[in-house]
N, CA, C and O atoms as CSV, one atom per row, in Angstrom:
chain,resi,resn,atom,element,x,y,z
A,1,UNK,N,N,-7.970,30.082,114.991
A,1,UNK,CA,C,-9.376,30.438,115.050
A,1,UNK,C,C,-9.648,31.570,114.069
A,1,UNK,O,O,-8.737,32.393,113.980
A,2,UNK,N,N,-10.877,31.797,113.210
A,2,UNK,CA,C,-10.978,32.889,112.192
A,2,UNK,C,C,-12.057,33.490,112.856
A,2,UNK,O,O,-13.155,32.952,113.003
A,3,UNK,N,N,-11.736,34.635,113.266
A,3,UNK,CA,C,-12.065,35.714,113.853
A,3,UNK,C,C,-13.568,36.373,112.819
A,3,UNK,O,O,-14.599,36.958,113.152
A,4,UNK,N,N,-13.168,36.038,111.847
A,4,UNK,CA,C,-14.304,36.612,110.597
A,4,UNK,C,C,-15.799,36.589,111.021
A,4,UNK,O,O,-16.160,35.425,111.194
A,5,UNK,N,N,-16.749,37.461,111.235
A,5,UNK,CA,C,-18.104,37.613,110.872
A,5,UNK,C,C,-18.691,37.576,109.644
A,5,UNK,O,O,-18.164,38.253,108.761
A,6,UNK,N,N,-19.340,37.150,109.473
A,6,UNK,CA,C,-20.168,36.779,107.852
A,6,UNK,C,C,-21.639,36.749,108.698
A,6,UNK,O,O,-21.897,35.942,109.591
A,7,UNK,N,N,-22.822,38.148,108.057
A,7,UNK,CA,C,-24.161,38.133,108.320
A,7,UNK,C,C,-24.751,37.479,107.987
A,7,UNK,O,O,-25.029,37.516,106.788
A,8,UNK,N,N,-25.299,36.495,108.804
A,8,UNK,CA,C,-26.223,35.642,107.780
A,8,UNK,C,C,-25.845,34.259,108.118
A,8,UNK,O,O,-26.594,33.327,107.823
A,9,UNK,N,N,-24.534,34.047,108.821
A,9,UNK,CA,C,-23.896,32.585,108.918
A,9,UNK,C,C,-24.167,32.271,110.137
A,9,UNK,O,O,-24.377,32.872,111.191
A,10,UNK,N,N,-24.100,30.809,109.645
A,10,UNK,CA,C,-24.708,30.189,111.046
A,10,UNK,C,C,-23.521,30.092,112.270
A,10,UNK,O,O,-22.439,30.346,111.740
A,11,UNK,N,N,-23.415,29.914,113.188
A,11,UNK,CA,C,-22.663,29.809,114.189
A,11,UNK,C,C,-21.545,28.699,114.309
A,11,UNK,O,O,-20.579,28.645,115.069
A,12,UNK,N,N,-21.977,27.824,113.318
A,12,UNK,CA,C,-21.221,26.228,113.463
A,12,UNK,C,C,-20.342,26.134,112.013
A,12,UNK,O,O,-19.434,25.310,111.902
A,13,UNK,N,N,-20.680,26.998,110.989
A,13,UNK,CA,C,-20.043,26.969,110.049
A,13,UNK,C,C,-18.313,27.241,109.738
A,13,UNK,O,O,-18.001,28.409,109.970
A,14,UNK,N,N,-17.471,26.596,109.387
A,14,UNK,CA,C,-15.761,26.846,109.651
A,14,UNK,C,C,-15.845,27.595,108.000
A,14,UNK,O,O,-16.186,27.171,106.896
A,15,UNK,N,N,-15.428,28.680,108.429
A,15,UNK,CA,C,-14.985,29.487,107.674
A,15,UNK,C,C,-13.546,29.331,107.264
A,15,UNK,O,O,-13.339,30.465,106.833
A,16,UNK,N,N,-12.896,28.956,107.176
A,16,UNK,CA,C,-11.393,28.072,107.218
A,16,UNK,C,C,-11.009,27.762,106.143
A,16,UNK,O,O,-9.931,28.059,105.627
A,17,UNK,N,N,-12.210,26.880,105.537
A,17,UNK,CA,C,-11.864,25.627,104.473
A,17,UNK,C,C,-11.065,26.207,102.965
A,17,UNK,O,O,-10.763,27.361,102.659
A,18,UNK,N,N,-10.892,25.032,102.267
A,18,UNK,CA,C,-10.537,25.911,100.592
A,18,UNK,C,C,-11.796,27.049,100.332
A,18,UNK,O,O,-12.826,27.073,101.004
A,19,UNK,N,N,-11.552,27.776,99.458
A,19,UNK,CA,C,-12.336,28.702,98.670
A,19,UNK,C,C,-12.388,28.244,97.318
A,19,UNK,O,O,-11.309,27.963,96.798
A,20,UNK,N,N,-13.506,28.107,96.602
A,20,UNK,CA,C,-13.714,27.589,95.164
A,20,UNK,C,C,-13.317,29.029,94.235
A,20,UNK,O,O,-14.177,29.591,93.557
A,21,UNK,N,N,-12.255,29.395,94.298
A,21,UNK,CA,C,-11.919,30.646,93.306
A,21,UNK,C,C,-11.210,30.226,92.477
A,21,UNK,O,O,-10.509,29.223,92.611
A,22,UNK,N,N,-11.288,31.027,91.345
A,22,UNK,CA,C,-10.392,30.753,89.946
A,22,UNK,C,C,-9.058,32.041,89.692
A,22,UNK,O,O,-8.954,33.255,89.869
A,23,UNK,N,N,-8.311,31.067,89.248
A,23,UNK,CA,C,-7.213,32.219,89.287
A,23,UNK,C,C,-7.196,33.299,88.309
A,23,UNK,O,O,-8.203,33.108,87.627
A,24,UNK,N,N,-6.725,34.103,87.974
A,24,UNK,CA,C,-6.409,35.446,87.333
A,24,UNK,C,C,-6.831,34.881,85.661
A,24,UNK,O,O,-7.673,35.333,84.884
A,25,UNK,N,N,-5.577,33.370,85.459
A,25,UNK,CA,C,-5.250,33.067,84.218
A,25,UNK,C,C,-7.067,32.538,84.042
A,25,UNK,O,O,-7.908,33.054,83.306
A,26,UNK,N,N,-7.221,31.512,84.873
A,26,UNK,CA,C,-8.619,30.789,84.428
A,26,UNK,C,C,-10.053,31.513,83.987
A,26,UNK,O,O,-10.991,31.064,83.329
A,27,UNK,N,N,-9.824,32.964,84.686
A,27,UNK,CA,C,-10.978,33.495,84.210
A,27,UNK,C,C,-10.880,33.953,82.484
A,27,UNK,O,O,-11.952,34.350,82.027
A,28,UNK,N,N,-9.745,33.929,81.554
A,28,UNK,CA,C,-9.564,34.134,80.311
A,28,UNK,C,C,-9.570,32.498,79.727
A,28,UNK,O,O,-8.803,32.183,78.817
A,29,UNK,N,N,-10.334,31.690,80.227
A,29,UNK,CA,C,-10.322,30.217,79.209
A,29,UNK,C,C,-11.707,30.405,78.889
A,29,UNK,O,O,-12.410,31.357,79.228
A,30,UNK,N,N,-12.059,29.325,78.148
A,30,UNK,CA,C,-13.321,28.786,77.583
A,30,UNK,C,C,-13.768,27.609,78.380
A,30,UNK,O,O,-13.273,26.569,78.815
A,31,UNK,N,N,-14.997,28.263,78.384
A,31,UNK,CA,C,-16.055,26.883,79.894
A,31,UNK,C,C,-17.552,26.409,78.389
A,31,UNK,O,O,-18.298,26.790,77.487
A,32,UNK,N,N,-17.106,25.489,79.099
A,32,UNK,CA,C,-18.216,24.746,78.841
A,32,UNK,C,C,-19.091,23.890,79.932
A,32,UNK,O,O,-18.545,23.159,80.759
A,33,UNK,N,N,-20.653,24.079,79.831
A,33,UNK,CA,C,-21.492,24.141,81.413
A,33,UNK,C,C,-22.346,23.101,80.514
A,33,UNK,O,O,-22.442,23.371,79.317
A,34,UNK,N,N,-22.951,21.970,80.988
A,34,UNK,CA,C,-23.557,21.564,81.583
A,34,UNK,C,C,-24.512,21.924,82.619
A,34,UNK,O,O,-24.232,21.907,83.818
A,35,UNK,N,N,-26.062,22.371,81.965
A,35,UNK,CA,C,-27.183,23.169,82.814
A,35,UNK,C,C,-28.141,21.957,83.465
A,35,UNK,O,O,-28.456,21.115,82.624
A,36,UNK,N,N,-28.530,21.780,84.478
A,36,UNK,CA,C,-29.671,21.017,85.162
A,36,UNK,C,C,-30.269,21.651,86.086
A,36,UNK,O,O,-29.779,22.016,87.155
A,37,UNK,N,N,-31.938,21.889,85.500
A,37,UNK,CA,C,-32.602,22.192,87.056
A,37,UNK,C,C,-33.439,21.129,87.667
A,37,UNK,O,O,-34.448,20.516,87.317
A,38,UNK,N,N,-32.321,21.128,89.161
A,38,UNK,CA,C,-33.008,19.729,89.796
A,38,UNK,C,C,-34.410,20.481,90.247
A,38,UNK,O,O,-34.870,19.612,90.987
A,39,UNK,N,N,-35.242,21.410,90.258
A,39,UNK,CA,C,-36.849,21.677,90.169
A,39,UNK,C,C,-37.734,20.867,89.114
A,39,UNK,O,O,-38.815,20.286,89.213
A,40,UNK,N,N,-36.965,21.037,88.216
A,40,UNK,CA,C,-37.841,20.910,87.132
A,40,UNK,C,C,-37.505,20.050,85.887
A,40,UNK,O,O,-38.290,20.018,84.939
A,41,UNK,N,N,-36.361,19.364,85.881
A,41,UNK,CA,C,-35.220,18.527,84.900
A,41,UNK,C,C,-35.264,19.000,83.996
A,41,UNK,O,O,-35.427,18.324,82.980
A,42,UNK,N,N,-35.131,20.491,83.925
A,42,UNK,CA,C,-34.733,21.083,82.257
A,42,UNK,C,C,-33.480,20.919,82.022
A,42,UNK,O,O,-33.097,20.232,82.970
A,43,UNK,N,N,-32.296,21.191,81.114
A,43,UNK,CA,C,-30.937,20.624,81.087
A,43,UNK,C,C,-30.754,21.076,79.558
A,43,UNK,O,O,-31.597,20.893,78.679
A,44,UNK,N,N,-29.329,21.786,79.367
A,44,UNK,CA,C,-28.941,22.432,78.405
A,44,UNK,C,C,-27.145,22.620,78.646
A,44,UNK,O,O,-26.621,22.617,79.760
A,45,UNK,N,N,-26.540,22.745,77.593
A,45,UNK,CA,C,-25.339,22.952,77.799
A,45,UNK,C,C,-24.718,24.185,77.201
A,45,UNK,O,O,-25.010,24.351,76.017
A,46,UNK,N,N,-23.975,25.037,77.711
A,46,UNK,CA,C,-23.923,26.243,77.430
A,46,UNK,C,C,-22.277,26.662,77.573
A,46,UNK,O,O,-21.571,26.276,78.504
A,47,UNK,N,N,-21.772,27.611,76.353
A,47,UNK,CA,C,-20.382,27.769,76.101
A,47,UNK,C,C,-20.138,29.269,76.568
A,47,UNK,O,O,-20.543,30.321,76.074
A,48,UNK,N,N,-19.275,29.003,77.778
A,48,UNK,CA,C,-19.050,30.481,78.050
A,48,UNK,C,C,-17.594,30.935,77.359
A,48,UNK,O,O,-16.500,30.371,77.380
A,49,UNK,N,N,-17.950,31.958,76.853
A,49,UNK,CA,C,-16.556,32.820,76.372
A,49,UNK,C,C,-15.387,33.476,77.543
A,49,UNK,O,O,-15.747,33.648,78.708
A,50,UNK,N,N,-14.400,33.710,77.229
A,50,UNK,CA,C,-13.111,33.870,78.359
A,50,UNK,C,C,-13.537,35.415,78.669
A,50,UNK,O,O,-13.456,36.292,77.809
A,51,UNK,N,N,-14.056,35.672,80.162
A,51,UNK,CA,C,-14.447,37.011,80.624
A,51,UNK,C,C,-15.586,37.211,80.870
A,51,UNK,O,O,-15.906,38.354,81.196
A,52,UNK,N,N,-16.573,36.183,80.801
A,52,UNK,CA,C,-17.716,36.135,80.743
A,52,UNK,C,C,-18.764,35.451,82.019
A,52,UNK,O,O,-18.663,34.285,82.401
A,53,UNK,N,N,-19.615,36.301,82.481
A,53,UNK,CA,C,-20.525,35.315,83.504
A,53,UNK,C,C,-21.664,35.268,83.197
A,53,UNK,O,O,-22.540,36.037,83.594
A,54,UNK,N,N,-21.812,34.219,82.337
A,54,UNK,CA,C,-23.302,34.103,81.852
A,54,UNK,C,C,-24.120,32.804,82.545
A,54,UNK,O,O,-23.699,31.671,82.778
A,55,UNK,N,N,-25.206,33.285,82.744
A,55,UNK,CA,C,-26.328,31.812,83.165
A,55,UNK,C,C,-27.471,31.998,82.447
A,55,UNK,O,O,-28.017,33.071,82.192
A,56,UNK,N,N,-27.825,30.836,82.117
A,56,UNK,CA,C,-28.924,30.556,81.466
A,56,UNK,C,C,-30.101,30.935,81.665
A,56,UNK,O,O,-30.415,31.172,82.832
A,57,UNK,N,N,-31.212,31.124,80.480
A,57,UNK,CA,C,-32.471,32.206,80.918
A,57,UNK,C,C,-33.223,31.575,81.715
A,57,UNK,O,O,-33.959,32.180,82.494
A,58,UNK,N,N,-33.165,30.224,81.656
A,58,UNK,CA,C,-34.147,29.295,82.737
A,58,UNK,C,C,-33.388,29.544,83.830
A,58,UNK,O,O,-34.137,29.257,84.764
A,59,UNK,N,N,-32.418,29.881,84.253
A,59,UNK,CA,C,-32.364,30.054,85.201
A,59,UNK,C,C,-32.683,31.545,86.151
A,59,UNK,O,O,-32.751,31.600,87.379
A,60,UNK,N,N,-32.855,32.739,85.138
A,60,UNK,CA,C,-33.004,33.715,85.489
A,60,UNK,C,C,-34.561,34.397,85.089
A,60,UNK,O,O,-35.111,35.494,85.186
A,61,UNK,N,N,-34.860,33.148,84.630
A,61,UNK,CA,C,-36.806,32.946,84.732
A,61,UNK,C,C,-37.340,32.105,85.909
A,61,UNK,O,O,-38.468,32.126,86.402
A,62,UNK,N,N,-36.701,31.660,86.109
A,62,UNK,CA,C,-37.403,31.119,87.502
A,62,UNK,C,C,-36.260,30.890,88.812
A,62,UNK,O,O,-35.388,30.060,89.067
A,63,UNK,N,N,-36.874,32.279,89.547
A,63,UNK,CA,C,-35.360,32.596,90.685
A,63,UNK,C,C,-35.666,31.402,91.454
A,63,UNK,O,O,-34.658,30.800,91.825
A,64,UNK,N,N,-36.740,30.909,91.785
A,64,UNK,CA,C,-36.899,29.685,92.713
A,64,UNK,C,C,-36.675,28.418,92.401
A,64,UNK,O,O,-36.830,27.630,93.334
A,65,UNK,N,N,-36.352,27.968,91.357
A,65,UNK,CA,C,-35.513,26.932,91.287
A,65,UNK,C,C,-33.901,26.640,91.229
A,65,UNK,O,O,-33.067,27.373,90.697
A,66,UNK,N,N,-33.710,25.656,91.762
A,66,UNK,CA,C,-32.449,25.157,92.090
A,66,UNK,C,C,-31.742,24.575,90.924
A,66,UNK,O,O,-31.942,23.434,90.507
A,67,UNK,N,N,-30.765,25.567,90.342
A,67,UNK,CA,C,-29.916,25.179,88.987
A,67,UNK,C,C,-28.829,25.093,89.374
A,67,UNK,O,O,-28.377,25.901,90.185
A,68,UNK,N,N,-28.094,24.033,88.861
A,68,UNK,CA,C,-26.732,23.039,89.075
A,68,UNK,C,C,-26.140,23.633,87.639
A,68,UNK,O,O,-26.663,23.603,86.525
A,69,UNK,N,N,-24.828,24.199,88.073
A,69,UNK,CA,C,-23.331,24.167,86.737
A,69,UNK,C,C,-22.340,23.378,86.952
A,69,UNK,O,O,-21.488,23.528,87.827
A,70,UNK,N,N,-22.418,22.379,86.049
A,70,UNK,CA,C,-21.359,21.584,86.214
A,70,UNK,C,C,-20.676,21.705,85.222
A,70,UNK,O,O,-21.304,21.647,84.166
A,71,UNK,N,N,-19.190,21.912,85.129
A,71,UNK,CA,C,-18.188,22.810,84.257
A,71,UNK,C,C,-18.006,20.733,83.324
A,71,UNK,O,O,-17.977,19.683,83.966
A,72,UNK,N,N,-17.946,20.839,82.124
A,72,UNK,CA,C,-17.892,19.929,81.678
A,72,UNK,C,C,-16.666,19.713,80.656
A,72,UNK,O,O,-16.541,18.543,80.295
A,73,UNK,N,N,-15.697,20.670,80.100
A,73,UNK,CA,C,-15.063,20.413,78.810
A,73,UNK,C,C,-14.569,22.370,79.388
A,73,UNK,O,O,-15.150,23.366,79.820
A,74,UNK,N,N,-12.869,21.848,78.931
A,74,UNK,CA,C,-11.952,23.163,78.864
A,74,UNK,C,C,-11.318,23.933,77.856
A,74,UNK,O,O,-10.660,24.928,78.161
């Protein structure tokens, strides 16, 4: 049983499962993203450099839409 509190979580949620984290080495590769906002079907593809957390300005122009990264090419 995981004892863990998280504010904000719902009661039914298993805190348990995998964690989507990247290891030590992966955060020094090169990403390549694939941008879609299912709001609005804008869509762009964007090259992140090794060390880097960048998102796209459409996405940080409009906080209310729902933007998808899908990691496309390593």
């Amino acid at each position: 049983m995981n004892n863990t509190t998280v504010v904000g979580a719902a009661p039914n949620v298993d805190l348990r499962g995998k964690r989507d984290v990247e290891t030590a080495a992966d955060r020094w590769r090169h990403r390549i993203y694939e941008v879609t906002c299912l709001s609005c079907d804008h869509t762009e593809r964007i090259h992140v450099e090794p060390g880097e957390t960048r998102f796209v300005e459409h996405d940080e122009q409009n906080a209310a839409h729902y933007v998808e990264y899908i990691e496309v090419g390593r």
